[in-house]
N, C-alpha and C positions, 0 to 999 in steps of 0.2 A: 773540578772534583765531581765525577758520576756517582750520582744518589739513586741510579735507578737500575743498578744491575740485581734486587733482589726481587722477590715475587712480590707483588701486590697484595697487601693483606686486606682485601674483599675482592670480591666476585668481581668480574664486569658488570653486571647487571645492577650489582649496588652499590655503583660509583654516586657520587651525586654530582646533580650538573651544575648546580650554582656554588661558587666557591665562599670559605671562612676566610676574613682576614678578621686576625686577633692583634691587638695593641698590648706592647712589652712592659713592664711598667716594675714597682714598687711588688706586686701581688704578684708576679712574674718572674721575677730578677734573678733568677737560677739556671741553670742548663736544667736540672729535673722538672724543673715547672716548663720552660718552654719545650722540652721533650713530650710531657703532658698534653700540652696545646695544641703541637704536631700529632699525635697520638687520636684524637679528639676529636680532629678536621678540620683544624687550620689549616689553610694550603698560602697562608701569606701572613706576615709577622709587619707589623709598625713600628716603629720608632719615633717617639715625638721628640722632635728636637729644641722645641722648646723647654725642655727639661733635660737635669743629668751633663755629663763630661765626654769627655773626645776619649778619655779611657774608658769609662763604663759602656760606649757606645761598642767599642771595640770589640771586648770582652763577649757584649750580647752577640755581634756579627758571629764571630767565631764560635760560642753556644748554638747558634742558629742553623750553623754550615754541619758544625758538630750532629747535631740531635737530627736536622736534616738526612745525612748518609746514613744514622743508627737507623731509623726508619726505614728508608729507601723511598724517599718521594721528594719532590722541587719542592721549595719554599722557595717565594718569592720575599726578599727583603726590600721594604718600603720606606727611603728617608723622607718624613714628613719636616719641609721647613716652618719654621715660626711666623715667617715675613711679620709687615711693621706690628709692633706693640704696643697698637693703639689699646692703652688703659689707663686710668688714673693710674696716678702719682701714689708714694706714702704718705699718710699723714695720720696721728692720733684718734683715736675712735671711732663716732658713728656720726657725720653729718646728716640731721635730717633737711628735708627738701619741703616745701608746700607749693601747693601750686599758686602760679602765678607770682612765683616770686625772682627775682633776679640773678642769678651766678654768671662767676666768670670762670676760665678756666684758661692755666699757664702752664706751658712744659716747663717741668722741674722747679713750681713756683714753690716758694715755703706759705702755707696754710696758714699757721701758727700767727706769722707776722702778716701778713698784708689780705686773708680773708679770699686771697683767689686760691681755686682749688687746682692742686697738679697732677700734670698728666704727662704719662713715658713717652709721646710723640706731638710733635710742634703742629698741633691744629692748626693755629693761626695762618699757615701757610697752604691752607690747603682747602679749609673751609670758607665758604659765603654768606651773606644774609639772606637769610630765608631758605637756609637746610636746615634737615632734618638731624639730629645731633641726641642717639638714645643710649642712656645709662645703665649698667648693673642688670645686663641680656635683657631690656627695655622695659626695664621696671620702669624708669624714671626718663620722661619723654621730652622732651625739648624742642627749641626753635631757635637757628643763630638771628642774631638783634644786629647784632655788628662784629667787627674784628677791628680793634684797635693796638698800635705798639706792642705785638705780641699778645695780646690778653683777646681773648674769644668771648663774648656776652651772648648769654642764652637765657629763653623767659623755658621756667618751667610749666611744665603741662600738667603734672597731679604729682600728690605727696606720695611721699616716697621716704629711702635713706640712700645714704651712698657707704661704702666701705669701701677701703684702700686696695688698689690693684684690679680692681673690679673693669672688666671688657666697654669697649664704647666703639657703637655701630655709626657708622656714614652714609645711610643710604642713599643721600641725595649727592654725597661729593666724590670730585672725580682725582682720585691721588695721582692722576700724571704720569701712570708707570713707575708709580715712586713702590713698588712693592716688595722689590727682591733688597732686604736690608744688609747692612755692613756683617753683619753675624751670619746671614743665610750666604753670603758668599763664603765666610771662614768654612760656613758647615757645608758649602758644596766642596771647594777644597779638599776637606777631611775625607768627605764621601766617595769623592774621586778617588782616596788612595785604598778604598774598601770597597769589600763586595756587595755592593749596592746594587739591586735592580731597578726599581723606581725612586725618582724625588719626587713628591709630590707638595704644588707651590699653591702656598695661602692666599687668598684676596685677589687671586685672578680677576681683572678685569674686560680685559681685552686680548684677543689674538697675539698681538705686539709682547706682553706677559710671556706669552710661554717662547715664541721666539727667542726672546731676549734670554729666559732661561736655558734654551736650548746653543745657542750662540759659545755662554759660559761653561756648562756642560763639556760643549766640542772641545772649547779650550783647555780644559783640564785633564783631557783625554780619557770622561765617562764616557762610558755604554751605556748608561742608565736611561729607563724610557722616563717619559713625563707624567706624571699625573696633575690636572687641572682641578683643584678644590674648587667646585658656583658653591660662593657662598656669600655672593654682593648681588647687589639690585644689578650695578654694571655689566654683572657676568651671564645673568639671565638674559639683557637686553642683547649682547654680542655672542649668545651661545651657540649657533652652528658654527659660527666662522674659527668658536675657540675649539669645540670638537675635534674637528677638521685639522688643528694645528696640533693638539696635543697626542697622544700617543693613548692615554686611556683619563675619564673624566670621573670625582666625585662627587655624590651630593652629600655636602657637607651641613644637613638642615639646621643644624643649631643655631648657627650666623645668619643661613639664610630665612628662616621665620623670621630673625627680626629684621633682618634689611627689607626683606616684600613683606608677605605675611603669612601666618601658619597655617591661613585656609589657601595659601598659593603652594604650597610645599609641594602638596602629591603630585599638582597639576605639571609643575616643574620635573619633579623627578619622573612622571611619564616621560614627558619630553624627553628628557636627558637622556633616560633608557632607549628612546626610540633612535635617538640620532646616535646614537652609541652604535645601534645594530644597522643604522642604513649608512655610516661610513667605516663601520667595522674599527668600533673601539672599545675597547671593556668597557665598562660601567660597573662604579661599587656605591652603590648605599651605605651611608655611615651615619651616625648620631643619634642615640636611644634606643638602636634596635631591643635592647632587652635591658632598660636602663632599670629597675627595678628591683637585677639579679646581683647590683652593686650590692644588696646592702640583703636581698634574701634569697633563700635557693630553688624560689619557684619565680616564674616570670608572670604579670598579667596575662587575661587574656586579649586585649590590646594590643599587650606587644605581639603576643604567639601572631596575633592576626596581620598584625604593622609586617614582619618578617615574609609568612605567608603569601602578602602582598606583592612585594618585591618582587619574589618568584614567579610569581603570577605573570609580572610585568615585563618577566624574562631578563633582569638583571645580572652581570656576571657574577659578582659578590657583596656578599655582606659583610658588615664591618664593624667589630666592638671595640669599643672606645674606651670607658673610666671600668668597662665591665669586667675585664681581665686587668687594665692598669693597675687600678686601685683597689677592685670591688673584694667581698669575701668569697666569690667562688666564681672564678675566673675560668676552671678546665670544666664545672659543671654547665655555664652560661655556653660555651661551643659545644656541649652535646646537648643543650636543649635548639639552639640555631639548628646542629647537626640535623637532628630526631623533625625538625619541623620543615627545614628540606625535602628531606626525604618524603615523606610524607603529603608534603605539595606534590610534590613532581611526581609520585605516583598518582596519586587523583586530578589532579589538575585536567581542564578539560583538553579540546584538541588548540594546537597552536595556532595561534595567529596569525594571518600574512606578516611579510616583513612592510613595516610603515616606507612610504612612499619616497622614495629618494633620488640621486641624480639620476639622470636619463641613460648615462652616457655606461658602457656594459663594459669594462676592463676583463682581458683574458680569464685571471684568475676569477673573476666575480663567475662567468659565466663556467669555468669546469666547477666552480666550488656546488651551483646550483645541479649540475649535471649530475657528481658525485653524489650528492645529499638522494637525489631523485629515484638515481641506479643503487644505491643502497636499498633505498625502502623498494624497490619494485622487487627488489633479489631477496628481500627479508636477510639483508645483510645483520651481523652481531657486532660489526664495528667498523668502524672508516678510519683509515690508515696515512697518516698524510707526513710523508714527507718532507721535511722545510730546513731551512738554514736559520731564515729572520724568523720565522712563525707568520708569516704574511697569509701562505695558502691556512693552517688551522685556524688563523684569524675571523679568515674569509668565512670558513666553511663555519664556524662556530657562531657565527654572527645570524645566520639563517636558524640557529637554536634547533635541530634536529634532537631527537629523542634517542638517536645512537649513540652510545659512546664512541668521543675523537683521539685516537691515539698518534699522537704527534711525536714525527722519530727525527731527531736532529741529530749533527754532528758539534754541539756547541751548548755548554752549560748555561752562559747565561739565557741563551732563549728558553731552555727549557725551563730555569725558575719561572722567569717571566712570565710564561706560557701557565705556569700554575696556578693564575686567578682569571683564566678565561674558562667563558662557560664550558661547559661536558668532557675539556680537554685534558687527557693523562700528558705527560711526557716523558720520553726516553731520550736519554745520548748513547748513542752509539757512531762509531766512525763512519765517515762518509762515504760509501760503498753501492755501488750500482743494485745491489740486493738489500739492502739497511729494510726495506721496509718485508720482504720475504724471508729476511733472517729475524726479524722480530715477532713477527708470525708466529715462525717454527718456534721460537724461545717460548711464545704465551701458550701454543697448544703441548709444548712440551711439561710445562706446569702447570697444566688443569687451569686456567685463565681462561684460554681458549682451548675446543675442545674439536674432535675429528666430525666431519662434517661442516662444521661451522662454514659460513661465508662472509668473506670480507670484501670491502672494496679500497683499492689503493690509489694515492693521487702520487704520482711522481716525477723525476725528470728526469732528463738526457745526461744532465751535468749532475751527480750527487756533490751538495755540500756548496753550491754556488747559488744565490740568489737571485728570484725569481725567474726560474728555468720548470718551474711546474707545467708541465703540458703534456702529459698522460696518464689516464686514466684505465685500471684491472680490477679486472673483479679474482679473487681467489678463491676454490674451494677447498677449505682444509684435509 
């Protein structure tokens, strides 16, 4: 379905380069609200599958494709899996905790009668003595003592309470690849029969993770790319190799402050951000960017700054979570991200080399550098790239130029895809030895682009065939 035969409604110039992704939620839950959000500058929508049904899910896909083409711009649609449910148990009221005092804890134990506390996933199998074992987003801080017949013994570390359902972090233990759960396979299934662009998989620990999801993916016969949540201690410790394997990575900070710690967070998500750009993989920040605007319609200045940051850092997108889910002003929190974007990226200083990466120079890495180079020497107005997979706008976006990237495929779903990579527009049009000279003439024919202008094109011999990128033109309008 082509979302992009209509004009763009702003300039080239006030594109922004860092992308919105918005979370679909309760506050949301209409085609006019996520029309809104689209409207806004969303350019990618979420879905948490840990909540809601296989029909509601359905209904939003198709609102999304819908509001999508009314627009005329990609959305990229992102299945976020649950993976394991590590959380207590039900149980009646409010256990308090003191320190130093002794609990156990059993999947699916009853409370009431035997005094151990339950929990939705089988510790015992999985935890050791002498992990670290923290309660209720680590209020309440623990030590395993032992594991016996099922039951998990922990000495407490400071008072506290506990409430039913409430999250518990593992920093110290290693689940075994035990992550992709009986439910996240149901909902890759589902997802496979919908237009899904990304899944993005919880509790990633290691490389073998995303593998293993990409493996099931194939089998179901998704297209969908992967997205890697670091949001364990593990996934910090294995983080280039998971890069490397996944398709684009999140920082997921809210799990991860409490698996490392929240003075490790920023340090982390540089990293994240830089290896993102030295093997050409998005990167989206997610978790409290403007947590604040849940509940009112101005944001800190914290967050404005937290945001800011990001950009700075050269991030592809940002990501709101409970803020559009839940929160009371869901389309006004993506025009203040919008409005703070912008805003960076016009003042922000000059950019940074690209951080330091393989040795080794692949075809495309070296026209992508070429193009960026022969752009600003021409005082180019936009770089032009041609792609099938989005491999070459990848590349070329990954070097973070301050030109706007207009990326012309013959294939919808790269072009969603393509819509939470940094600076990049995207077009489908048929595969055509001229696709990128006929889109041209479209954008100066509708004041986008205008006469004189200069552009530069990256294209190939073969249109519509993967990695066949190997020349480069400059155009004067």
């Amino acid at each position: 379905m082509d979302t992009t035969n209509r004009v763009p409604n702003v300039p080239l110039h006030k594109f922004k380069r860092t992308k919105i992704v918005a979370t679909v939620g309760p506050a949301t839950n209409t085609y006019e609200a996520i029309l809104e959000l689209i409207k806004a500058g969303a350019n990618g929508l979420r879905l948490n599958f840990s909540h809601g049904t296989e029909a509601e899910r359905e209904l939003q896909i198709t609102w999304i494709r819908q509001a999508s083409k009314a627009y005329g711009k990609p959305v990229a649609i992102i299945q976020d899996l649950q993976g394991p449910k590590i959380r207590l148990g039900d149980f009646d009221g409010i256990i308090n905790i003191q320190a130093d005092q002794s609990l156990t804890f059993g999947y699916k134990a009853d409370y009431e009668r035997s005094g151990t506390i339950p929990t939705q996933y089988d510790l015992s199998t999985k935890v050791k003595r002498g992990e670290r074992l923290y309660l209720y987003d680590g209020k309440i801080r623990t030590t395993v003592t032992s594991v016996k017949d099922g039951v998990v013994h922990v000495h407490a570390q400071n008072d506290g309470i506990l409430i039913k359902r409430k999250g518990i972090n593992l920093p110290d233990t290693d689940l075994q690849g035990d992550i992709i759960t009986t439910k996240d396979r149901k909902d890759i299934a589902f997802g496979s029969t919908q237009d899904i662009d990304y899944v993005a998989l919880s509790f990633v620990q290691t490389a073998q993770d995303i593998d293993k999801l990409r493996t099931l993916l194939h089998n179901a016969g998704s297209r969908a790319r992967i997205i890697a949540k670091i949001e364990t201690k593990a996934a910090v410790e294995h983080i280039e190799a998971i890069v490397q394997e996944a398709d684009a990575v999140m920082v997921a900070r809210g799990d991860l402050a409490i698996e490392t710690a929240p003075e490790a967070v920023p340090i982390v998500q540089r990293q994240i951000i830089e290896l993102g750009r030295v093997y050409g993989k998005p990167t989206i920040v997610a978790t409290q960017m403007l947590a604040s605007m849940t509940e009112f319609p101005e944001p800190t200045r914290a967050e404005v700054s937290d945001v800011a940051t990001a950009v700075l850092l050269g991030t592809d997108a940002l990501m709101l979570s409970d803020e559009t889910a839940n929160g009371r002003y869901p389309i006004e929190a993506v025009h203040v991200m919008k409005r703070v974007i912008l805003y960076t990226e016009a003042n922000m200083p000059i950019a940074t080399s690209l951080p330091e990466g393989p040795k080794e120079r692949s075809r495309q890495t070296a026209i992508s550098l070429a193009v960026i180079n022969l752009a600003h020497n021409v005082g180019a107005r936009a770089i032009v790239a041609e792609t099938r997979s989005g491999a070459t706008a990848l590349h070329i976006a990954s070097r973070r130029p301050d030109i706007p990237i207009i990326a012309v495929t013959s294939d919808d779903r790269t072009a969603h895809q393509l819509a939470v990579v940094y600076g990049t527009k995207s077009y489908v049009r048929p595969a055509d030895p001229r696709a990128a000279t006929k889109l041209t003439n479209w954008l100066r024919q509708n004041k986008i682009l205008r006469k004189g202008d200069m552009v530069v094109m990256a294209l190939g011999q073969y249109p519509g065939v993967v990695g066949t990128t190997d020349t480069i033109k400059v155009r004067l309008l």
